[in-house]
C-alpha positions in Angstrom: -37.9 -39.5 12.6 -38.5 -36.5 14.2 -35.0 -34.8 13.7 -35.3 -35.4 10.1 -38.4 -33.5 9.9 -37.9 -30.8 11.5 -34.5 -30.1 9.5 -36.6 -30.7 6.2 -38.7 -28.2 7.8 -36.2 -25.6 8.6 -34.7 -26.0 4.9 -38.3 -25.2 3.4 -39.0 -22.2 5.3 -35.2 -20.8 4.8 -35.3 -21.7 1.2 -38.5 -19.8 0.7 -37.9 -16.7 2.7 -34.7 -17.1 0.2 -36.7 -16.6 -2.3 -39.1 -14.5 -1.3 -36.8 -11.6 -0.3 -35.7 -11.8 -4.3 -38.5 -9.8 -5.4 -38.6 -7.5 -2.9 -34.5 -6.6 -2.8 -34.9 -5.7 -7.0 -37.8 -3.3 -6.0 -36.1 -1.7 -3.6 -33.0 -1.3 -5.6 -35.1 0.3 -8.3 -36.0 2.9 -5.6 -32.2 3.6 -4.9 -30.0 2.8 -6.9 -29.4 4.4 -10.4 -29.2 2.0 -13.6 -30.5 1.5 -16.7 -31.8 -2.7 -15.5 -32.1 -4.0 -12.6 -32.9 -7.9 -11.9 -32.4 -10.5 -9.7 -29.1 -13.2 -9.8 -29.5 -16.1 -11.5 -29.7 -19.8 -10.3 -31.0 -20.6 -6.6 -27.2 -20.2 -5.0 -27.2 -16.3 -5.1 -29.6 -14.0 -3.6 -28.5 -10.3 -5.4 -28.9 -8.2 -7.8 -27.4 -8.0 -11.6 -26.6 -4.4 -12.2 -26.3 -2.5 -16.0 -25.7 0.8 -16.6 -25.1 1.2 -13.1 -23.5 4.9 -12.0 -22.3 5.2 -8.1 -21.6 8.4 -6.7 -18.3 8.7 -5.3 -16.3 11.6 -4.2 -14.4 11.9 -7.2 -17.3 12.0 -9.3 -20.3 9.6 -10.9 -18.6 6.2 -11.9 -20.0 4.6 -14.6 -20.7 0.6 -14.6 -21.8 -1.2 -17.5 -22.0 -4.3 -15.4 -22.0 -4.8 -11.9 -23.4 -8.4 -9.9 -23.7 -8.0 -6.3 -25.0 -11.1 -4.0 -24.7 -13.4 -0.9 -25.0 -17.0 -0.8 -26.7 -19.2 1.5 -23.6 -20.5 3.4 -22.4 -17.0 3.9 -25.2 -15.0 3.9 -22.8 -12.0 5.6 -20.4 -11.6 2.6 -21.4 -9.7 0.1 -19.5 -10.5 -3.2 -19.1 -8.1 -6.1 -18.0 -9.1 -9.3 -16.4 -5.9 -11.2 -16.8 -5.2 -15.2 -13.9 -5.2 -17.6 -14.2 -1.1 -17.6 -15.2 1.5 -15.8 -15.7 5.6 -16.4 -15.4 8.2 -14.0 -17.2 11.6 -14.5 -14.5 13.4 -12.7 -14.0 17.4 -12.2 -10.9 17.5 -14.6 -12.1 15.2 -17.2 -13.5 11.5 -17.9 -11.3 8.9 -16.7 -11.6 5.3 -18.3 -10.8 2.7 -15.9 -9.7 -1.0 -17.2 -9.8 -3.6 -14.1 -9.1 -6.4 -15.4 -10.7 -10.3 -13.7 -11.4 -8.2 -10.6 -13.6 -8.8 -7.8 -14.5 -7.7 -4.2 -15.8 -9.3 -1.0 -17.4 -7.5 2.1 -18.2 -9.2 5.1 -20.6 -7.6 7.6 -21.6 -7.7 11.4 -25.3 -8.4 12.3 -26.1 -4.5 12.3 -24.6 -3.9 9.0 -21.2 -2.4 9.8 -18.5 -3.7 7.5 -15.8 -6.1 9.2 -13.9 -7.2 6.9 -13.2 -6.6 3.0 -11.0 -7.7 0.1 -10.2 -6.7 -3.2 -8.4 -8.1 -6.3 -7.1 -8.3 -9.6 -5.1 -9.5 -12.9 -4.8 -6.0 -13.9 -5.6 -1.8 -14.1 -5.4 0.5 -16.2 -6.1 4.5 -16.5 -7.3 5.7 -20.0 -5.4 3.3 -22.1 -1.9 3.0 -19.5 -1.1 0.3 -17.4 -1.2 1.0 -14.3 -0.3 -2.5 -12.2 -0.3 -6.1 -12.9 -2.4 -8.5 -10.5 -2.6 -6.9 -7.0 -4.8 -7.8 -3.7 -5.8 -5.1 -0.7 -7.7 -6.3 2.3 -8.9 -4.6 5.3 -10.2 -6.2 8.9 -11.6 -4.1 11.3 -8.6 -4.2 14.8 -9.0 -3.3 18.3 -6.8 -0.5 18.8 -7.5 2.8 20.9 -4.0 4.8 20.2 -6.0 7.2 17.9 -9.7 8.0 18.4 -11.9 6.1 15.7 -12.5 3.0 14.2 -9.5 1.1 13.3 -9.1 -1.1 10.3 -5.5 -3.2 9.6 -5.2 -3.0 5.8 -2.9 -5.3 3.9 -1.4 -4.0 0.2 0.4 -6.5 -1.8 0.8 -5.2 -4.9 3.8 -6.5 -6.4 3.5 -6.0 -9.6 2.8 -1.8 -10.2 3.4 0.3 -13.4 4.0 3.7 -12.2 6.9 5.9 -12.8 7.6 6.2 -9.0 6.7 2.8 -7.6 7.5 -0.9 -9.2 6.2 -2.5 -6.2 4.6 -2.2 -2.9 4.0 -4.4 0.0 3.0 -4.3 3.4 0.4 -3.4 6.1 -1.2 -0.2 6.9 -3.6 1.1 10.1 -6.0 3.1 9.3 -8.4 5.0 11.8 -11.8 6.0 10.3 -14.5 8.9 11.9 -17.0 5.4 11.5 -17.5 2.4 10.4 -18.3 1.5 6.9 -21.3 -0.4 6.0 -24.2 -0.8 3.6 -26.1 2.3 5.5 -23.1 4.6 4.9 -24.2 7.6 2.6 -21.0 8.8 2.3 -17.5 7.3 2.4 -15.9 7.7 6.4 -13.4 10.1 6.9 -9.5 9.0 8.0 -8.5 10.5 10.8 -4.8 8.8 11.3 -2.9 6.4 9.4 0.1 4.0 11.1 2.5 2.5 8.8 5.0 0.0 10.6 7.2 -1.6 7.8 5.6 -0.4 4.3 8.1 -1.2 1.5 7.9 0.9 -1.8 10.7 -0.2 -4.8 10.8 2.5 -6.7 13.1 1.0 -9.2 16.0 2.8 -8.4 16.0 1.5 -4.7 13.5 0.6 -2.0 12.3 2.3 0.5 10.6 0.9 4.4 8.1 3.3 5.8 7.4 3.3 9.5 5.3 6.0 10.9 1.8 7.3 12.4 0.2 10.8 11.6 -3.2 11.9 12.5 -5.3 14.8 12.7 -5.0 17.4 15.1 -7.5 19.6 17.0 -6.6 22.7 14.3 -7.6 20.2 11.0 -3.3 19.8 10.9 -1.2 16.8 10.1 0.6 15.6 13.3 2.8 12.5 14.0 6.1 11.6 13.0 7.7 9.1 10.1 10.9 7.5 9.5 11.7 6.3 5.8 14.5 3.7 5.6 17.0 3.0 2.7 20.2 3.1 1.2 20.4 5.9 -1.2 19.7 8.9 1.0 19.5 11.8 -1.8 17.2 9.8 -4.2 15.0 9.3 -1.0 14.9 13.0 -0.2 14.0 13.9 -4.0 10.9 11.2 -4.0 10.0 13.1 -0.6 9.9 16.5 -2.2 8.1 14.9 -5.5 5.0 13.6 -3.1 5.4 17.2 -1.0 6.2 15.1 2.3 8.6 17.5 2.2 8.8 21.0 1.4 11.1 22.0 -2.4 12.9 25.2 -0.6 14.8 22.3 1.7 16.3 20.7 -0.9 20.0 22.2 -0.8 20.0 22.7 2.7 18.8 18.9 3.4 20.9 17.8 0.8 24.2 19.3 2.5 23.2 18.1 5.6 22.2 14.1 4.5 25.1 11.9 6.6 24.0 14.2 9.8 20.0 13.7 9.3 20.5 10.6 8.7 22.1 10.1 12.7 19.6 12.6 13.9 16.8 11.3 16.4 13.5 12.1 17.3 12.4 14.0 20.4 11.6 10.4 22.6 10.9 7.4 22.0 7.6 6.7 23.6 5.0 3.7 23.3 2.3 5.6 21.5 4.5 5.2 18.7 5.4 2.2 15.9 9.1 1.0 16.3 11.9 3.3 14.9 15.2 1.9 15.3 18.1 3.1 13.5 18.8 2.0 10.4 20.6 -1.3 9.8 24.3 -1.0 7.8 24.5 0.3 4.6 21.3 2.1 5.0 20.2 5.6 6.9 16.9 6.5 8.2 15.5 10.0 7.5 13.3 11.0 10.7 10.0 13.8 10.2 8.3 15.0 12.6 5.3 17.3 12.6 4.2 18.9 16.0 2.3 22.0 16.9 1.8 23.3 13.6 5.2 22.4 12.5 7.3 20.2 10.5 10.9 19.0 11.5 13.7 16.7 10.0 15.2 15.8 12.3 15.9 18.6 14.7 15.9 21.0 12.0 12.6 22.9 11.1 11.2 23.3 7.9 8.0 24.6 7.1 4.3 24.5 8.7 2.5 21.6 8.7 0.6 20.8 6.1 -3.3 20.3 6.6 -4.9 17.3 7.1 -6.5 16.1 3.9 -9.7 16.2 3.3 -11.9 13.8 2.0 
């Protein structure tokens, strides 16, 4: 009979420190957190906090929520779920930006001191001002143990099969991302990236696909540094979406262009361990190779322009 008790007992005391943190999280959201209301989740399952007229500061500008429920339940009490409003409107430096997101939702899951270790995001649809700008799409990160580049690494899976922009139909794969620290609920402002490792990234861009495979990071003079190789079968239509996303710089073009079946056989310097996989590519396709290195910018053995800085969040 004793077991019994004491689990009775244990449920009692959980269920009304549950309950008693209620009160207190809504008054110290007040405190902090800008919106028109602020109260606590309904029903006795969720311990959070049902947002209106909520506006989060980000570093594109003041985002707008008309809606936004935040909570934890009591099986999970680490996760923090967020379900998202239908719209959105960001306050930002060029003009306001309506953002539709459409059935979406997010999921954060913490360590004991608060640093985020995992996280997840989804949904049916977004749009920017009116345009469509993908159909249902996940992303989720996991924080990885990896030292290559200084930082706190984070694997980050994008499938997002279904996009609507004029240069990308689709785009699926993993990403490694290395931030300046780790992101959790004490985080004032959004960490930093400091290098990025792509190891089989696959864009469609409607006309053809392309595989990214690459890692670039920052270097001591605030530079991009690293090297990339992009994979397909149409070599010029590869080389113009380059230039469009100033991978690469315009003045190249003709020379690049004149010289496609020879930097497409071209290698890098070595081949060394610090670095993702770079084979050559399979038949029918070629593999354009950049590198950037000491304040410049290569393709293949041919340099081409400075290296661009290292972008700043």
């Amino acid at each position: 009979m004793m077991i019994p008790r004491l689990l009775l007992m244990i449920v009692l005391a959980v269920g009304g420190l549950w309950f008693a943190a209620e009160p207190l999280l809504v008054a110290q959201a007040r405190r902090h957190v800008q919106a028109d209301s602020i109260a606590s989740q309904p029903g006795w399952g969720r311990l959070g906090l049902a947002l209106s007229g909520a506006v989060l500061q980000t570093q594109a500008g003041p985002l707008g929520l008309p809606r936004l429920d935040l909570w934890v339940t009591p099986l999970t009490p680490t996760t923090l779920r967020a379900d998202l409003p239908e719209t959105a409107v960001l306050d930002a430096p060029t003009g306001r930006r309506q953002i539709g997101m459409e059935d979406a939702d997010a999921t954060v899951t913490l360590s004991p001191f608060g640093a985020a270790r995992r996280a997840s995001a989804s949904f049916a649809a977004l749009a920017l001002d009116g345009a469509p700008l993908s159909g249902r799409g996940t992303v989720t990160a996991r924080a990885v143990a990896d030292d290559r580049i200084g930082g706190h690494p984070f694997q980050v899976q994008i499938d997002l099969p279904d996009l609507r922009l004029p240069q990308a139909r689709s785009a699926t794969g993993g990403l490694r991302l290395w931030l300046d620290r780790a992101p959790g609920l004490a985080t004032q402002t959004p960490p930093a990236v400091l290098g990025v490792m792509a190891e089989g990234l696959k864009i469609d861009t409607g006309g053809f696909t392309v595989r990214l495979v690459g890692q670039l990071s920052k270097d001591a003079e605030g530079l991009a540094q690293g090297r990339v190789a992009l994979y397909g079968s149409d070599a010029a239509a590869m080389l113009d979406r380059a230039i469009e996303a100033g991978s690469i710089p315009p003045k190249v073009r003709l020379l690049a262009r004149a010289m496609l079946n020879r930097v497409g056989q071209m290698d890098f310097a070595d081949n060394g361990a610090d670095w993702p996989p770079m084979p050559p590519a399979p038949t029918g396709q070629v593999r354009i190779p950049l590198e950037i290195r000491g304040g410049r910018m290569f393709l293949g053995t041919i340099e081409i322009g400075s290296a661009p800085p290292w972008p700043v969040p």
